[in-house]
N, C-alpha and C positions, 0 to 999 in steps of 0.2 A: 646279608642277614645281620642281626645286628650282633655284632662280634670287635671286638677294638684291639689294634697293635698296641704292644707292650714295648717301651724304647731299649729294649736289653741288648739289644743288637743292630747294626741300621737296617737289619731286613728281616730280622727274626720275629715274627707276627705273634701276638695274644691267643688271638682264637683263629679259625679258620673260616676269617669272610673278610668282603672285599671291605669294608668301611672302617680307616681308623680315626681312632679316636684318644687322641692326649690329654692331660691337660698342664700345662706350661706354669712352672712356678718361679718365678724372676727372683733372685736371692733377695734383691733391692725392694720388694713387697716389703712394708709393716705387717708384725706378728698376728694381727688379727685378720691382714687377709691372704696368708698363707695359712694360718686354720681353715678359712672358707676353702680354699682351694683342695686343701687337701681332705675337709668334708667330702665323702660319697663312700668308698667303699668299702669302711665300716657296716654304713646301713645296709649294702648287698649283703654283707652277711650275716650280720642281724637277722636278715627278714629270715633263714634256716631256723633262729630261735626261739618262733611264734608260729609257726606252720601249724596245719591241725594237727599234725604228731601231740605237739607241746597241749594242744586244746584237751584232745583227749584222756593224756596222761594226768594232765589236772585236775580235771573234772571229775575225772574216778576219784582221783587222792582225795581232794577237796571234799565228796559229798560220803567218803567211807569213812575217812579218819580228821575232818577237819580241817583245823589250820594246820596240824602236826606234822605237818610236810612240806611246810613253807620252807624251813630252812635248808630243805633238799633242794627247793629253787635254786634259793641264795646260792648256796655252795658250788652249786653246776657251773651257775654264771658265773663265779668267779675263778672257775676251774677254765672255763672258758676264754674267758678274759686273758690268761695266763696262755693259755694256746694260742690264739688268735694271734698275742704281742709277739709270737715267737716264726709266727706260720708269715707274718708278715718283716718281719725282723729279715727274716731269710730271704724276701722277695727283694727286698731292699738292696740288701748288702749285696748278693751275687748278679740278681740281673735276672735270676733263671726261677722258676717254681719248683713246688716240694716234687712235683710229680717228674719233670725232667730231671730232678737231681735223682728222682728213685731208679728211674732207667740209666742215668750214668754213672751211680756207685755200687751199682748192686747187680749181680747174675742176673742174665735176661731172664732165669727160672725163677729168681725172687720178685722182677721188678713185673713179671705176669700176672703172677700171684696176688702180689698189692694190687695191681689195673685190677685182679679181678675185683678182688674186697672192694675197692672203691666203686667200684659199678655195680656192687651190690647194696652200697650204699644210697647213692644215685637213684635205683630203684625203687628200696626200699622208702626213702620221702617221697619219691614222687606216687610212690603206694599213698601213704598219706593222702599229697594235694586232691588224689582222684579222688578218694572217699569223701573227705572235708566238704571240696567242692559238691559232690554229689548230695552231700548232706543238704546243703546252701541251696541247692537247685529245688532239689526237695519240698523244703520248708519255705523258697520264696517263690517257686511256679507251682507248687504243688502237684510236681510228678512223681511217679515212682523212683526208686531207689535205684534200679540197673536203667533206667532211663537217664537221669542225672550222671550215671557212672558216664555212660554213653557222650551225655553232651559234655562231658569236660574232654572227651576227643577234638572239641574242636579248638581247644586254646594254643592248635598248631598255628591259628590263622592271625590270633593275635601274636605270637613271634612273628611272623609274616607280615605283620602290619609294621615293624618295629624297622623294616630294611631300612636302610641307611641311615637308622637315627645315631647321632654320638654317645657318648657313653656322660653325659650327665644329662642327659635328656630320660634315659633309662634310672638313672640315679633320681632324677627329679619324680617320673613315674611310679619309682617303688616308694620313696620318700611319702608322697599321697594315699597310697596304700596306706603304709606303718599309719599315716594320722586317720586312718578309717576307722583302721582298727582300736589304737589308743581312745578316738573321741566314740565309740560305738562301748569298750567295755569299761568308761568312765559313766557314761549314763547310764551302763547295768547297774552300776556300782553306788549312785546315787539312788534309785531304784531300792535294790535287796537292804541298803543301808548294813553293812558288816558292824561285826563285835571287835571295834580298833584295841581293844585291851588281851583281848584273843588273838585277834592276829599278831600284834608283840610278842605274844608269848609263843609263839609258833614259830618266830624267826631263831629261837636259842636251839642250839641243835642237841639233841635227843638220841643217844644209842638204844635205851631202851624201845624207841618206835621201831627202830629198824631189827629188832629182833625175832621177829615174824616172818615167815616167806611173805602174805601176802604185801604186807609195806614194803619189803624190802625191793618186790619183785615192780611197785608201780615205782618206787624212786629210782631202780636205777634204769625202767621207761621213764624218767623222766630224765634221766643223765643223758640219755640216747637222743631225748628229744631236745634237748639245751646245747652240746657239745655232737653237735655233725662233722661228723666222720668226713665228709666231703667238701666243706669249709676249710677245712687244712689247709689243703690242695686251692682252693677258690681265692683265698686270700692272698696266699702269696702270688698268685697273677692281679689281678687287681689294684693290688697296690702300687704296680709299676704302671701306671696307666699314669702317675706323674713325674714328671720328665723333672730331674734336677742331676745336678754336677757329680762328677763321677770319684771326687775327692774324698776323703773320711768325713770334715767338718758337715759337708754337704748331708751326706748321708747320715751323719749324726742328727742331724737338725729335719730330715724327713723320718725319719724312727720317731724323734719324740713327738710329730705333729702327728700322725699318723697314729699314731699310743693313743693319742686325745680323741681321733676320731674313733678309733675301736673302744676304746672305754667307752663314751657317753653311749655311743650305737648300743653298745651290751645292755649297757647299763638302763637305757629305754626298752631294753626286749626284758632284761630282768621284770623292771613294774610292768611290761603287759602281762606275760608270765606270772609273775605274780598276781595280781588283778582278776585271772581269771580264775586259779586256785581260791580265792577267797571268795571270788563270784559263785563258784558251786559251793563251799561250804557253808557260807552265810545263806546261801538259798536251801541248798537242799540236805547239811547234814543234822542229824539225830541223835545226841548220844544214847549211845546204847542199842543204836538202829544198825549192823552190819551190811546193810544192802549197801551195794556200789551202783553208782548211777553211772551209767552209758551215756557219753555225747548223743546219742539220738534219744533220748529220754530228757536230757536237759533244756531243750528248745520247746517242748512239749509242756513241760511245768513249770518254766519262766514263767509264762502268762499269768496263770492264775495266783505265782507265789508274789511275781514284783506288782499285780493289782493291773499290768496293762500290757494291751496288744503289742504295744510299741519293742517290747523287751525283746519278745520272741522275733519280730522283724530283725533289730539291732544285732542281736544273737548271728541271725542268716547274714545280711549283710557282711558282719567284721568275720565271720567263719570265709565268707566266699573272698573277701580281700584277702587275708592271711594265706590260704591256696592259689591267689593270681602273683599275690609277688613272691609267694616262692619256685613259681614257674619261669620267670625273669633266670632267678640266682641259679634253679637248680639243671635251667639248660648252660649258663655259660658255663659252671662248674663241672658238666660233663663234656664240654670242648674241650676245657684247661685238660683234664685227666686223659681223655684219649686223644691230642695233641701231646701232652706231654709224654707219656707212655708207651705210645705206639706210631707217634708222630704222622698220625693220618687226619686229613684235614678234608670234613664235608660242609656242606652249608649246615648253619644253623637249626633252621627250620626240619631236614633232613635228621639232622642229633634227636631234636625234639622228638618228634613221630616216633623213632627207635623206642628211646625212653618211656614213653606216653604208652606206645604199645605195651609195651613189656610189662607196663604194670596194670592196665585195663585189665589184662586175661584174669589175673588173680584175683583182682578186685571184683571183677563182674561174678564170675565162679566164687568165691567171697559171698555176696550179698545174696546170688541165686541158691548157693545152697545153704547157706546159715542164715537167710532170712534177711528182713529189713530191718531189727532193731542186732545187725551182725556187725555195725561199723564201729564201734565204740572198741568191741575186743578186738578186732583187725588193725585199729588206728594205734592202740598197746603195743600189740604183736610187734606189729611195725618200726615202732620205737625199740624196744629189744633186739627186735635183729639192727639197729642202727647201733645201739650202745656194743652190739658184741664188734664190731666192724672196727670201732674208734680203735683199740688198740694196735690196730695194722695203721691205720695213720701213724697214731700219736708216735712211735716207736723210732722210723725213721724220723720226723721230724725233728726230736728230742736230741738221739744221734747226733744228723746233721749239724742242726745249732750248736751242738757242743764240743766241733773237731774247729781247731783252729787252722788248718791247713784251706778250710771251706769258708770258714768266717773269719779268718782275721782278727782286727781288731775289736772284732765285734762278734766274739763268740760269747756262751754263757755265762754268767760269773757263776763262781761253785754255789750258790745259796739258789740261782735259779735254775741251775744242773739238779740239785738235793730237791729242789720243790716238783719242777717238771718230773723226775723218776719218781721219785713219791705218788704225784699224780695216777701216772704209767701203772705206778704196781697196785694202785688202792681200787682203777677201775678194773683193770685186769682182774682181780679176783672176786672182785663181786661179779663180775661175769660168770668168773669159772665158779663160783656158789651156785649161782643161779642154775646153769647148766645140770650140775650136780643133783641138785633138788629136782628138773625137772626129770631127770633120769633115775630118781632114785624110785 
């Protein structure tokens, strides 16, 4: 199935399938083609921060409040960014993932606990990809809504189609996606034509917007939906998928190439993410209109707002990409975590189905009882329980990075010790706000 060894040890495997897959970086390469080389799995995890989770939470923001929630984008992703350099940092340096270091430092009753958060995470997007996709199926077969739920059961067969591909052949195939997606909400976006002096002013961040439950509650689904909880874990396997020297300079010089692939990757999922935020505002907000528009109300009013058919096709289209490649990321990422955690190793295809099950039930009971325009507040939901999870990541991550006994010479400097906890504690309680609020 397609699963690739990780060089951390001469036999210690990535995922649990037979086919691996390196890629060999010669110190003796010139600078520009050890960037190619070490191009790819950045964009695996990327594709987490454009899933429909991300669709849905903007589209809300976008057609209630405007651009006023752009800069909640911004922020995420670069809160993200700042994880990601750290989730990979750590794969670097040790050899091992966050997920084997949680089961080797911590009581097996903590490092259960984390497997479980994480596999709730896991879930919880691949909650997401069914709806999205079903949306897609929807809008471009014109089936019902638990029919669509239905046929995204069968995206077991496309992992199944994947057996013994390498691992940038995967990288190449999600890579086409991400440009489905980008060239599909570029032509929305010449379409609805946006207010570019509005959205600047959308990007300055604003307390007073978040002083509300209801902004407060779609930005930090949108934190949930930009910063995966299960990316943590994904990245630091990933990144040892290339083979270099076991010496500090070595590693030094695959940290900074590796920083350039996750920055740009972010930094492309930021403007689709972005993109689509201003793709619902510019089409459908109102001031002074408080209605929230539902991703399944937005494919529906594309047509008649951008003047053509084409819209609402493009709409289905980049929806149904953005759900197939995060089915790539979100099965390897459930091998890393229950390999690393509980060191039990099935075929791929086998992971998936698990996964895929577990989230059809809710999903289907989801649309059968809250109806066909039910996916837009499921796809929210969704993303909340994803933002509540991040902090069972983020925590040991931060940790780890910052014991030098683990990292060596390549532990935190204290400015990015103060920024990471900063992070930890600013999501963490907008969590427990929310919480709060919905309890009160």
């Amino acid at each position: 199935m397609f699963s690739f060894k990780l060089p951390t040890t001469a036999t210690a495997p990535f995922c649990p399938s037979e086919v691996a897959g390196t890629v060999a970086v010669p110190e003796s390469d010139p600078f520009w083609k050890k960037v190619l080389r070490f191009a790819g799995p950045g964009l695996l995890v990327s594709v987490g921060y454009m899933d429909p989770g991300n669709w849905a939470t903007a589209i809300q923001g976008g057609s209630q409040f405007g651009y006023q929630l752009l800069f909640v984008v911004v922020l995420s992703s670069l809160a993200a960014i700042v994880l990601q350099c750290l989730s990979m940092r750590l794969g670097i340096v040790t050899g091992k993932d966050l997920a084997v270091h949680c089961r080797e430092q911590y009581p097996p009753a903590v490092g259960k606990a984390l497997w479980g958060f994480a596999e709730i995470s896991i879930i919880a997007c691949d909650l997401a990809e069914v709806l999205g996709c079903a949306l897609a199926f929807k809008l471009l077969l014109g089936v019902s809504l638990p029919v669509g739920v239905a046929l995204t059961a069968l995206d077991t067969l496309i992992v199944l189609g994947l057996k013994g591909k390498g691992f940038r052949q995967v990288e190449a195939i999600v890579l086409g996606l991400i440009l489905t997606v980008a060239i599909c909400l570029l032509a929305e976006l010449v379409f609805v034509q946006p207010d570019w002096h509005a959205v600047a002013a959308g990007l300055v961040p604003s307390l007073t917007t978040l002083s509300q439950r209801e902004p407060l509650y779609l930005a930090i689904g949108i934190l949930g939906a930009t910063v995966m909880p299960h990316n943590l874990y994904l990245h630091s396997s990933v990144v040892q998928t290339r083979v270099v020297a076991k010496h500090d300079s070595a590693k030094r010089q695959a940290i900074n190439l590796s920083r350039i692939d996750t920055i740009v990757s972010l930094l492309l999922a930021l403007l689709i993410n972005g993109a689509i935020l201003v793709l619902a505002a510019a089409a459908f907000y109102q001031p002074g209109n408080d209605r929230m528009l539902d991703i399944d109300d937005a494919y529906r009013l594309l047509e008649p707002v951008a003047g053509t058919a084409l819209a609402a096709i493009l709409f289905g289209l980049a929806l149904l990409a953005s759900g197939q490649s995060s089915t790539f990321t979100g099965t390897i990422a459930g091998q890393v975590i229950m390999e690393g955690f509980l060191k039990m190793k099935i075929p791929c295809w086998q992971r998936r189905a698990i996964t895929r099950g577990l989230a059809l039930v809710p999903a289907m009971i989801g649309v059968l009882v809250l109806g066909e325009h039910s996916v837009g507040k499921l796809l929210v939901l969704s993303q909340v329980v994803l933002s509540m999870q991040l902090p069972f990541a983020m925590y040991p991550l931060v940790s780890l990075t910052s014991q030098q006994r683990i990292m060596g010479n390549f532990v935190n400097a204290w400015w990015t010790m103060a920024l990471s906890w900063c992070l930890f504690a600013i999501i963490s309680a907008a969590n427990a706000w929310l919480v709060w609020q919905a309890l009160a």
